[in-house]
N, C-alpha and C positions, 0 to 999 in steps of 0.2 A: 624516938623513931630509929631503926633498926637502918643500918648499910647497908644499900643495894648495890650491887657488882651491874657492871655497866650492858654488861651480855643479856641480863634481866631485863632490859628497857622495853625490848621489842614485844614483849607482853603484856607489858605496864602503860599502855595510853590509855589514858585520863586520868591516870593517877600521880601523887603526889611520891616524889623517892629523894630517901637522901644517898647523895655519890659522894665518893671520898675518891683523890689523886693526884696526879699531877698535871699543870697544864703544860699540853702539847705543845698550841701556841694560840699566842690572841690573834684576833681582826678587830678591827674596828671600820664597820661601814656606815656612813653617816650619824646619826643620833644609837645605832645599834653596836653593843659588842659581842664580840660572837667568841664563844673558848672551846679549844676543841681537849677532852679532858681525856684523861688515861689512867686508868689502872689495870690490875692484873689479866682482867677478862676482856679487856679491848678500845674502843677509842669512841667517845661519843659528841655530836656539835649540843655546846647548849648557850644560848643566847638570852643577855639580859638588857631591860629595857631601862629605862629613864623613869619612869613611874616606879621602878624600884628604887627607890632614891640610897637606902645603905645598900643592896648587896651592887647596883650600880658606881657607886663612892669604892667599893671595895674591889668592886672587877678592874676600876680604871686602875687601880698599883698593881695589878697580876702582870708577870711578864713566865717568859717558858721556864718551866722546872718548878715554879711556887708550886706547893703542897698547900689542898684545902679540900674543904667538906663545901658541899653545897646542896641547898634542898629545894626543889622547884615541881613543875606538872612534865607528864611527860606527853608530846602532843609528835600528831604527825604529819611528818616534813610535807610539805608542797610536792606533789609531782616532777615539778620540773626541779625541786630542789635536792630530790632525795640524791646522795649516794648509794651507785648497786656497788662500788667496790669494799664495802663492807658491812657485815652482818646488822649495824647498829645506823645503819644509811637512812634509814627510812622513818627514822626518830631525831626527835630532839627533846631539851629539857629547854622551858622556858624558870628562868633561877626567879626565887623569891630569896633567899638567903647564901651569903657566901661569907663562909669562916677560915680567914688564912692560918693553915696549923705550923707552917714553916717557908722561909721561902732564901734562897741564896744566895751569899755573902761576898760575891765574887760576880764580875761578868763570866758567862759560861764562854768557855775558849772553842767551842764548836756548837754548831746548831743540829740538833739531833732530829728536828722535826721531819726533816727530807724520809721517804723513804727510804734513798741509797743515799750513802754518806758521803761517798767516793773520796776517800779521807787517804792517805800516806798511812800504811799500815802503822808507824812507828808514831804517828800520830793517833790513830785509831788506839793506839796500846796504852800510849802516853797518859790518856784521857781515857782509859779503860773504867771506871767507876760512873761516868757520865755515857758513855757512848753504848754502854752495854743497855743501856735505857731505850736506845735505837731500836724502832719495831721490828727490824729487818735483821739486826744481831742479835737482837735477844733471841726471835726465832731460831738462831743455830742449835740453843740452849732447852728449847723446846724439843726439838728432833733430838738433841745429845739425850734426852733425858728420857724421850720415848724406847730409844735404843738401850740405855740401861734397863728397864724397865721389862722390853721383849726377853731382854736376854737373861734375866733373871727368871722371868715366866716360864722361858723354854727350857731352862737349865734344870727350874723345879717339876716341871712337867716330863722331864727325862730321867727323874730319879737322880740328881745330882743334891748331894746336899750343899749349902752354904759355907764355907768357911773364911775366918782372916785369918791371917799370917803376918810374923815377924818384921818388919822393917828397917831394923838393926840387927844385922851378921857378925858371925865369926868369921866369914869368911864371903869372899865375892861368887856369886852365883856361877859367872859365868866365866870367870879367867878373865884373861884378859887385860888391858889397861883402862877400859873405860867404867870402873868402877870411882864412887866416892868414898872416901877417908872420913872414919871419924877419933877426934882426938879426944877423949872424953876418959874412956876406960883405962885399964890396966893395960891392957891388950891392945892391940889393933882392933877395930870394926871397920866396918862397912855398911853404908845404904843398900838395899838391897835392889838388883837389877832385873830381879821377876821372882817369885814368889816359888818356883821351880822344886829346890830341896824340899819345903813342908806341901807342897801338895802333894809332890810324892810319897812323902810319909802320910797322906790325908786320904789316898788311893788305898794304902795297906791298910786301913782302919773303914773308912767308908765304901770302898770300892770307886764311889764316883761322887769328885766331889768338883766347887766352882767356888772363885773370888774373882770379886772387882774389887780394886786395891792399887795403889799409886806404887809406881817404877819409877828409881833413877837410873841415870844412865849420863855417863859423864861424856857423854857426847862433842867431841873438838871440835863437830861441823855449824856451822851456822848455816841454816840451808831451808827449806819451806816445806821438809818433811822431816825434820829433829827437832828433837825438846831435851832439856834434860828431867823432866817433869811429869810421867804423866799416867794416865789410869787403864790398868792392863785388865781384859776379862778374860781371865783364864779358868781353865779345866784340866781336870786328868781323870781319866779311867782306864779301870782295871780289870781282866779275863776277858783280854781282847786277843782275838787270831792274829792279825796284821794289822800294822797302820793305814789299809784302806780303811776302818773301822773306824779311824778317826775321823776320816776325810768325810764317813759318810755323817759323822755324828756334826760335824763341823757345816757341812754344806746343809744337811737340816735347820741346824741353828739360823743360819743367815739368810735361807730361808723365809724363816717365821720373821724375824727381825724387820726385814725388806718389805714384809705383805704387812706390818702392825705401822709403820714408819710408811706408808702408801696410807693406809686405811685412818691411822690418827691424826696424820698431820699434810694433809693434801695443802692446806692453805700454806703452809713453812715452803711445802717443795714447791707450790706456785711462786711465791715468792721470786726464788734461784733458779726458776726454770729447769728444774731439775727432773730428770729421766731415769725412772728406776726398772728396769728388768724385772719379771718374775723368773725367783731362781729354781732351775731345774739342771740336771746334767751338767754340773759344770765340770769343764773339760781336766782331763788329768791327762799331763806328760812329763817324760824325765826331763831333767834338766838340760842332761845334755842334747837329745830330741831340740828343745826348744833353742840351742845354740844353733846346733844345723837349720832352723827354721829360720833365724835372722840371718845367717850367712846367706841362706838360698832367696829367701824373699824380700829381704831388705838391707845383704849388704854388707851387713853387720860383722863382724869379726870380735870375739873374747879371747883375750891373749889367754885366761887361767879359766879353769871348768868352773866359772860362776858369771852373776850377772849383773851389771850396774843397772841404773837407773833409769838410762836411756832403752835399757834391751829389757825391762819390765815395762814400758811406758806401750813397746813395739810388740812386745809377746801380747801385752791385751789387746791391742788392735787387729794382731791374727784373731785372737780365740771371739773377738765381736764379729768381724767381717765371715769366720766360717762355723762359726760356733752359734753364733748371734746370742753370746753369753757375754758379762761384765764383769766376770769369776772367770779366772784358771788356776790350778794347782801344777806349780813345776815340783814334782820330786826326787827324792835320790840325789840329795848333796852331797859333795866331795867328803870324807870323813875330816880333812883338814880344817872346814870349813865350818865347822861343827862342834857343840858342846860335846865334853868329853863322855855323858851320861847315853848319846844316841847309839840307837843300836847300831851297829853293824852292817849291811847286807848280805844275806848269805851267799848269794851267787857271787856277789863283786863285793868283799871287803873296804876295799877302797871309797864305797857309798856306802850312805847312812838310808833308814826305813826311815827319811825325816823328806818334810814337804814347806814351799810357802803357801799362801794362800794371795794370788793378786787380783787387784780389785782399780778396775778402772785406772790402770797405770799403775800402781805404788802396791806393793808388799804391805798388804794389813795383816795378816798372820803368819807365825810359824811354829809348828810342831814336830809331832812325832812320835814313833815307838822308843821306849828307854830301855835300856839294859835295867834288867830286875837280878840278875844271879850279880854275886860279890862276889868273887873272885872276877870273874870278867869285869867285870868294873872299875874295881884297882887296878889290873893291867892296862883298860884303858885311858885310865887318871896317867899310869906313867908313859903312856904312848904320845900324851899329850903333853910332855915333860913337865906335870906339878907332882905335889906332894899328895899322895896317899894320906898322911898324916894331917893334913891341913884340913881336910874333909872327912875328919874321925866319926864328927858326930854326925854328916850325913849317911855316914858308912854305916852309920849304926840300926839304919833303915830295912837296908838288908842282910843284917845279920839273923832277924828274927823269921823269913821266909817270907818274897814280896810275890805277889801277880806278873803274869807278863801284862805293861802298863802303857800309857801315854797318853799323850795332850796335846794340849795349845796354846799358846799366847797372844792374843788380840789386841793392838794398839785401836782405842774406840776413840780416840781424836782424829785418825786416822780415815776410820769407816766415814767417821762427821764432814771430813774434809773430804773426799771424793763424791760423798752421797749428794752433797750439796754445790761443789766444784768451786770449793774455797782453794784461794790462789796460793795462802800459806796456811802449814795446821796449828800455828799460834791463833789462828783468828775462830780455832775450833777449843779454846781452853781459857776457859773464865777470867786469869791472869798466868798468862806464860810463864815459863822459866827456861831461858837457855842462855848459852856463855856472853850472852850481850846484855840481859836481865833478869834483873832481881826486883824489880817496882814494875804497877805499885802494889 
C-alpha cells in the first residue's frame, strides 16, 4: 500500500490510506486515543479505538516526536467536531494498524506542539533541530523558500543568467576589517564578503547575470540584524544609462517577489499577521534629503552624511505615512562611505551613483553603478588608500573593455525577517552563525 500525504485526506472518505510521521501529540479521552500526526503537507486527528487491540497496544507507547506509519479509513469528522482552522479539519482517520519506525531517546527539552512557542530566542536556537519542527517556524522556511524561488523566476524571466562564484579570495571584497582569514594556503585568503569582483566579471561575459550564494561578514556586532552567515541574492547588469536602471530593475524584482509570497503562502503570512503592500512607486530620495526629513519631522540629527538604524526605522515610517509604501530608496552616498569600485557622481564627486534599498525599517539592499573604465578605478583603489596591486586580478577585468555596469546585493534573511516581523534575523536562518554561535 502506497503513502498518502496528509493534505490528500480530505478527498479520501471512505477510503482506506496509509500516513507516515510524526506525532504532534496524544489525547487520551476516556477509553479513546486521539494522535494528532504530522507530516510534510500538514497536520491530521486520527483516533484509535480499543477493539483495535495491537494498533491500540502500540498507540498507548506514542508520546510527541515518535515516528510511525499508520493505516486506517478515513471518515468524516462530526459537525460539531470538525476543525475550520485547518485544511485537514473536517477528517479524521480512524487507525487499524500502527508501525513505530522510530521514536526518541531523550525527554524533549521543549514542547513544540503549541502553535507559538514563545520560547527565549537562545533557547529556541539551542534546540534548533527540534523546534524547527514547530508549524509556525518551520513556516518562516516556507516563505524563505517561496522567496528564493520568485527571485530566481524573475531574475530568469529578465534575461539574467545564473551563476556561482568563488568563496575563497585572494583578497577581501570590500576593504575593510570585517573580513574572515584563512589559514590554509600559501598566501593569505579570505571568505568572501559578496560575490561583487566575479559578477562583475560575469556582467562582461553575460551582460546580466544573478547568484544566491552565502556571505560572510566578520561582523563585531551582536545585534538582531547581523549574522556573520548568510545568503546574498545578487545581480549585475550591463549597458545600463544610470543607476535609476537599477533601482527600476530592482523594485520590479521585489515586486514579483511580494505579489508570489501573497499569492503562495497566505496561510505562513496568516500565521504572523503579516501585512504586505503591493509594490509600486517606491519612493526614491537622496540621502541627504532624507537627513533634513528626520531633522525637520522627527528631530533627528546625523552627526556625519549617513544613517544609523534608528534614522532607517524613521525614514520608512515617512515614506509609509506619505508614500503609503514599505520600500524607500535613499541614494547618493558619501563616496567615503562606499566601496572603492562605486561610481562617482558627476555633478558632486563627493557622492556615489549608489542607493539602499529600505524595507520596513532595516536596509535589505545595496547597490549601484560601478566604475567600468581602469584607469579610474586604480585611481580610485588609491583614493581609498589600498593597493592597486592587491586587486590585480580583479583589475584584470577591465583591462579587456567592460560595459557601463551595476547591481545589487540582497540580504534574503533580511526581507524574511521584516516580511514576517521576526524580532531577531537569526530566527530567519535555519542555524545562525554570529560571534556568540557556532551550534548546533
Amino acid at each position: 500500500m502506497r503513502r498518502n500525504l496528509i493534505n490528500e485526506t480530505p478527498n479520501l472518505i471512505g477510503q482506506k490510506v496509509k500516513l507516515a510521521g510524526w506525532v504532534n501529540v496524544r489525547r487520551d479521552h476516556g477509553k479513546l486515543i486521539f494522535i494528532d500526526l504530522r507530516d510534510r503537507s500538514g497536520i491530521i486527528q486520527m483516533v484509535i479505538i480499543p477493539d483495535k487491540e495491537d494498533a491500540y497496544a502500540a498507540a498507548k507507547e506514542l508520546r510527541s516526536e515518535y515516528v510511525i506509519e499508520a493505516e486506517g479509513l478515513v471518515k468524516k469528522r462530526p459537525g460539531g467536531a470538525a476543525n475550520e482552522k485547518i485544511s485537514t479539519g473536517g477528517v479524521e482517520v480512524e487507525v487499524e494498524k500502527i508501525k513505530i519506525l522510530s521514536a526518541p531517546t531523550v525527554e524533549l527539552p521543549v514542547d513544540i506542539s503549541e502553535d507559538d512557542l514563545n520560547l527565549h530566542l537562545e533557547t529556541l536556537l539551542d534546540n534548533r533541530v527540534l523546534t524547527l519542527r514547530n508549524k509556525k517556524v518551520k513556516a518562516i522556511f516556507t516563505v524563505y523558500s517561496e522567496i528564493l524561488k520568485a527571485y530566481t523566476d524573475f531574475m530568469k524571466a529578465e534575461d539574467f543568467t545564473e551563476i556561482k562564484t568563488p568563496k575563497i579570495l585572494s583578497a577581501a571584497t570590500e576593504g575593510g576589517a570585517n573580513f574572515f582569514k584563512i589559514s590554509y594556503f600559501e598566501r593569505e585568503a579570505f571568505l568572501a564578503q559578496s560575490p561583487q569582483f566575479y559578477k562583475q566579471a560575469g556582467a562582461g561575459i553575460f551582460e546580466r547575470v544573478f547568484e544566491i550564494g552565502t556571505v560572510f561578514r566578520a561582523e563585531p556586532h551582536f545585534t538582531t540584524r547581523h549574522v556573520n552567515e548568510y545568503t546574498g541574492l545578487d545581480a549585475e547588469m550591463s549597458f545600463i544609462e544610470n543607476f535609476s536602471e537599477i533601482m527600476d530593475e530592482l523594485e520590479m524584482t521585489m515586486a514579483y517577489i511580494i505579489k508570489e509570497v501573497q499569492k503562495n503562502c497566505a496561510e505562513e503570512l496568516e500565521m504572523y499577521k503579516a501585512e504586505l503592500l503591493p509594490v509600486k512607486g517606491i519612493p526614491r530620495i537622496r540621502l541627504t534629503e532624507a537627513l533634513e526629513i528626520l531633522d525637520k519631522e522627527y528631530g533627528k540629527k546625523m552627526e556625519t552624511v549617513d544613517i544609523d538604524s534608528e534614522g532607517e526605522r524613521l525614514i520608512c515610517e515617512w515614506a509609509k505615512k506619505n508614500h503609503n509604501s514599505d520600500f524607500i530608496f535613499l541614494t547618493h552616498y558619501p563616496t567615503n562611505v562606499r566601496p572603492f569600485y562605486s561610481m562617482p557622481s558627476k555633478e558632486d564627486p563627493r557622492f556615489t551613483e549608489t542607493f539602499d534599498l529600505l524595507f520596513k525599517g532595516l536596509e535589505i539592499a545595496s547597490g549601484g553603478q560601478r566604475i567600468h573604465d581602469y584607469n579610474q578605478l586604480v585611481e580610485n583603489i588609491k583614493k581609498h588608500h589600498l593597493n592597486p596591486d592587491d586587486f590585480e586580478h580583479y583589475l584584470d577585468i577591465f583591462k579587456f573593455g567592460m560595459p557601463p555596469h551595476g547591481g545589487w546585493g540582497l540580504g534574503s534573511e533580511r526581507i524574511v525577517q521584516k516580511m514576517l516581523g521576526l524580532k531577531s534575523i537569526k530566527e530567519a536562518l535555519l542555524f545562525p552563525r554570529d560571534v556568540k554561535r557556532l551550534t548546533p
